[in-house]
Structures are given as C-alpha cells and as structure tokens.
N, C-alpha and C positions, 0 to 999 in steps of 0.2 A: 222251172216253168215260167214261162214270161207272166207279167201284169196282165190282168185283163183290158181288153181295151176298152173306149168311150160305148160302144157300144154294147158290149158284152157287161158292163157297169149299169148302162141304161134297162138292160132287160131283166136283172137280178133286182135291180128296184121295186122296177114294175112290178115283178112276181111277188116280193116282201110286200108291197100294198096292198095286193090283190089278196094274198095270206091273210095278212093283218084286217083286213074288211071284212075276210068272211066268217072272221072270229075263231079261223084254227090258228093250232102253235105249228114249230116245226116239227116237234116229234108228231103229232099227227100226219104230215104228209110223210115223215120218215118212213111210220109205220105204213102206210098204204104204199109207197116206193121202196119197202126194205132200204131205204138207206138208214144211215143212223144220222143224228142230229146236227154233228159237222159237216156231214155232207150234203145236207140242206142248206144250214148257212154258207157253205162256199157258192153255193149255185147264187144265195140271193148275193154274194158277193160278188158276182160276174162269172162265175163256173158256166157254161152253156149243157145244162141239161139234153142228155136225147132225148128227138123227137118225139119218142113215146112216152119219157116222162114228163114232156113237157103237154104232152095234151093229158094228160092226168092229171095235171097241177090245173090246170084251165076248170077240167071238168068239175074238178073239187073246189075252185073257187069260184063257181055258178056261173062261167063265161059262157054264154050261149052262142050258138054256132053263127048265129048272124052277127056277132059283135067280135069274133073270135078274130078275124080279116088282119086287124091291127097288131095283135101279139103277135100274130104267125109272123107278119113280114119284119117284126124287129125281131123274129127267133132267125128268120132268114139273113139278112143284116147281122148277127151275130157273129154265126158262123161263114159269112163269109169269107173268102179269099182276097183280102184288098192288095191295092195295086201295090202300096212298101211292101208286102210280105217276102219280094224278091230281092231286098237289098239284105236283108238279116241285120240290119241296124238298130242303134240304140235312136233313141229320140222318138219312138213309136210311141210313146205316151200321148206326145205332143202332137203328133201328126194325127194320129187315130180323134183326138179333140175337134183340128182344123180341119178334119176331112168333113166331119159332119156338122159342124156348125155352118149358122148361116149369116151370123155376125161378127167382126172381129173389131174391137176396140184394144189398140196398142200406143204402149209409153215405151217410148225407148230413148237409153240413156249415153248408152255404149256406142252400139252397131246400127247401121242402115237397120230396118227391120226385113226377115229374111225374103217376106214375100214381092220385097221392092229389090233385091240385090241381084246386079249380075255377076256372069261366072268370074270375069277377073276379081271382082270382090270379094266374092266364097272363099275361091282361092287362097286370097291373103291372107283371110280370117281364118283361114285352115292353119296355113302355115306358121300364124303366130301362136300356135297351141302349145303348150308348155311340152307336150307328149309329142315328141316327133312321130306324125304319122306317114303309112307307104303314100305311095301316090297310087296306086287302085284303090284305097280307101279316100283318099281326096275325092279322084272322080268319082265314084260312086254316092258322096255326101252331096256335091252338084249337080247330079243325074238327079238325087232327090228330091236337091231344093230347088231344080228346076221346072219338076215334075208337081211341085205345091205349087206354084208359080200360075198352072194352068185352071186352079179355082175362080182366076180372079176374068177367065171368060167362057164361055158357054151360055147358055140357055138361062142356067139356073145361076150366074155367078155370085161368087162370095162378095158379101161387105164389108170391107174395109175404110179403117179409121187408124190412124198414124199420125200420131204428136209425137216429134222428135225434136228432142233437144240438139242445141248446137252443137255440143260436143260432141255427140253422133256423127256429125257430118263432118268431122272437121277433119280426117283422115280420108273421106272420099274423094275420088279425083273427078275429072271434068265430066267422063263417061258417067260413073255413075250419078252423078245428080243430077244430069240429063236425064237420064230413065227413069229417078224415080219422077219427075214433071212429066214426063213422056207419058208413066203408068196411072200417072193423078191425074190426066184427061178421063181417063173410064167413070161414068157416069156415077158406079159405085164404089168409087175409090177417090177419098177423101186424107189429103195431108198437111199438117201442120207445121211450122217450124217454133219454137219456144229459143229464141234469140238469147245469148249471153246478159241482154242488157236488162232483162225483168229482173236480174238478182237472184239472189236463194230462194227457194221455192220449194214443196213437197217434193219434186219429181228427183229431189236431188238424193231421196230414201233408195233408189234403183227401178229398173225399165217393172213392165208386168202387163197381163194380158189378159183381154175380158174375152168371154167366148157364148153367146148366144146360141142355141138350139131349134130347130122347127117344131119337135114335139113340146105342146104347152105344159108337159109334167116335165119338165127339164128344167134343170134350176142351171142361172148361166155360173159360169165357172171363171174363178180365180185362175191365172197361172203365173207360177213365181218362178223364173232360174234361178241358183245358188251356186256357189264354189265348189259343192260335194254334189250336183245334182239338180233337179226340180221339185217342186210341188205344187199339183192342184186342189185347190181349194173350194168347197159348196157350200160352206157355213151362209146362210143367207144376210149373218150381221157385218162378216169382216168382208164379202162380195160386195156388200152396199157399199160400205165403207170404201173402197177401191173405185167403184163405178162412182163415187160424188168426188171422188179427187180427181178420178180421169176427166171428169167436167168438168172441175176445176181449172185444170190443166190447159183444158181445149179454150178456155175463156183469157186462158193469160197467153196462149198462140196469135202467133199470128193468122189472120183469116185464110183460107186456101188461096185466095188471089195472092195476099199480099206474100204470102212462103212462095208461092210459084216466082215471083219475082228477086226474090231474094235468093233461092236456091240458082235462079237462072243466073243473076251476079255473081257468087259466089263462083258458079263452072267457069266462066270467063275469066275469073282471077287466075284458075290453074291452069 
C-alpha cells in the first residue's frame, strides 16, 4: 500500500487534535466505530476513513455543523484523484508535498532545481542514473516534471525561492540557463546564484527543501533527498534550524539581479 500522501497526513492530524481536545482516547472512538485501536491510529496516520466514519469522528469531537465546512473539503482533498495518480510513479511523496504548498524555498547543490529544468535536461539527469532505465520510463518522468512545471502559473501560482550553487550550473548548457533567467522574470519566482568564490560554506552539507502550506495548522516541512531515498521532516527544531541556514544562504548569494547577469555570462560562454 503506498505512503499516505501530504494530504491524507494533514487530515489524520487534524482528526488526532480534534481527538486529543475533546478528551477521548482512541479506544473510545474504536469502540463507537467497532474498529479496534490500530485502526484508529492508522486513520490519524493518514488512513482516509469513510465518509460515514468520518462524520462520527466529527460528531464525537463536538464539530458543529456550521464549522464542519473545513474538515469536509480536506476529507474531499484527501480522497482525491490527483493528477500523478496516472503516471504510477515513485517520487509521489514529493510531489503530493509541492502540489499543495504554496511556498517553496530551495538549496541546490547538484542539479538545476526540477521546477526550473528543461526536457533536454531531464533527460540527461535521467540518463546518468546508475539503473539504466527504458525510455517510456524517461518520458513519462518529463511528462511529470513537466507537468510540476505548471505551478509555477495560473491564478493561484506557486512561490518559488532557488539558491543554487555553482556547481549546479556547471554542467548546464546555454539552453538551460537561459530558461532558468527566462522563468526568474515570473514575479514569484526568485533565484540566486552562490558563486564558487564565497568559499566553504553550510550549503556544501547537500541541496534541501522548505515547503510552506495554506492551512495555518500546517507546520512547513523539511525535505531531504539521500542515496537510499528521501525524508521529510516536521520537527519544528531541526525545520528552524534548515530555514536560518537557507537565509543564511540567500545572504551570501548573489542578489537576483546580480545571478541574472551572471547566469546570462555564463550561457554565452557555452
């Protein structure tokens, strides 16, 4: 069974607090839903209860019907159908994160960051995978991160924040550092460059990413890539701790103007 997602995490919370306030345990809503105790705690882990047990868990934790508006449409947003659900891919963790946030602050140490790359870049990054993959698995990974791509316009667009180190860039060709200057015009989209010549520096621990929510019970989220994998992180000590070095970060960059200029030199070199 897959991981629950960002959002199916958020509404297992909510229910655990709402629990927690009204002063029952889980075996009390077990016994009123016949479930038993673990199948309580899987729901407050992101399980998505049915409909009808979820307005029983409401009723029991004294939501009244005119307050009730807000849990319904994150019970709805749970169980949604989101748009990845068609590619059957891994990285859903990470996607299900950036679909609903509405802030993104990123350090990257490696790669372009994905929401600035184009497809000949994917590509590459594909291709240098230790795991040779087909190529309907290639396109399908650029179909998707091309399809993250489109947060960053609409109505409601994602904020983006991008401090990238040199070494980032330094395998990218002309095309791409054009585009990422091309996609730093958007009003809320913001990039840095962290130049070779500041020296050693924090950032040089690996890339990570901050991820901001709409709902004010949303605590923002840590995310780390690794060699075996990812982890996201909600500890509110070691988040802080990540958000005062990503400031850090942004304070020993260069200013957007001055990366715009730099990243523009740089394409002309190749």
């Amino acid at each position: 069974m897959p991981d629950p997602t960002f959002r199916q995490r958020r509404l297992g919370r909510v229910l655990q607090e709402l629990r927690e306030r009204s002063g029952l345990s889980q075996r009390d809503i077990g016994d009123r839903l016949h479930y038993n105790v673990p199948k309580v705690s899987r729901i407050e882990n992101g399980q998505v209860p049915d409909y009808t047990a979820f307005e029983t868990m409401l009723d029991m934790y004294g939501v009244i019907a005119d307050d009730a508006g807000a849990y319904v449409e994150m019970w709805n947003l749970a169980v949604e159908k989101t748009w990845w659900h068609q590619f059957r891919k891994d990285g859903q963790g990470y996607v299900s994160l950036e679909h609903d946030a509405t802030v993104i602050r990123t350090f990257e140490v490696g790669y372009v960051p994905g929401l600035l790359q184009t497809n000949r870049y994917m590509r590459a990054v594909f291709a240098g995978a230790r795991t040779p993959r087909s190529r309907k698995w290639v396109e399908q990974q650029v179909a998707m991160r091309t399809r993250r791509q489109q947060r960053l316009h609409g109505d409601k667009p994602l904020e983006l924040h991008a401090v990238i180190a040199e070494s980032a860039l330094r395998h990218a060709d002309r095309e791409q550092l054009r585009h990422i200057n091309h996609v730093s015009e958007l009003p809320t989209v913001t990039v840095q460059v962290v130049p070779d010549s500041i020296g050693l520096h924090e950032g040089h621990n690996g890339s990570f990413t901050l991820l901001d929510f709409p709902y004010p019970s949303d605590p923002r989220v840590l995310y780390v890539e690794h060699p075996a994998g990812a982890v996201h992180i909600e500890d509110l000590a070691r988040v802080e701790a990540a958000s005062l070095n990503f400031k850090h970060l942004s304070k020993l960059a260069l200013t957007p103007e001055q990366s715009a200029v730099w990243i523009e030199s740089s394409a002309a070199e190749r």
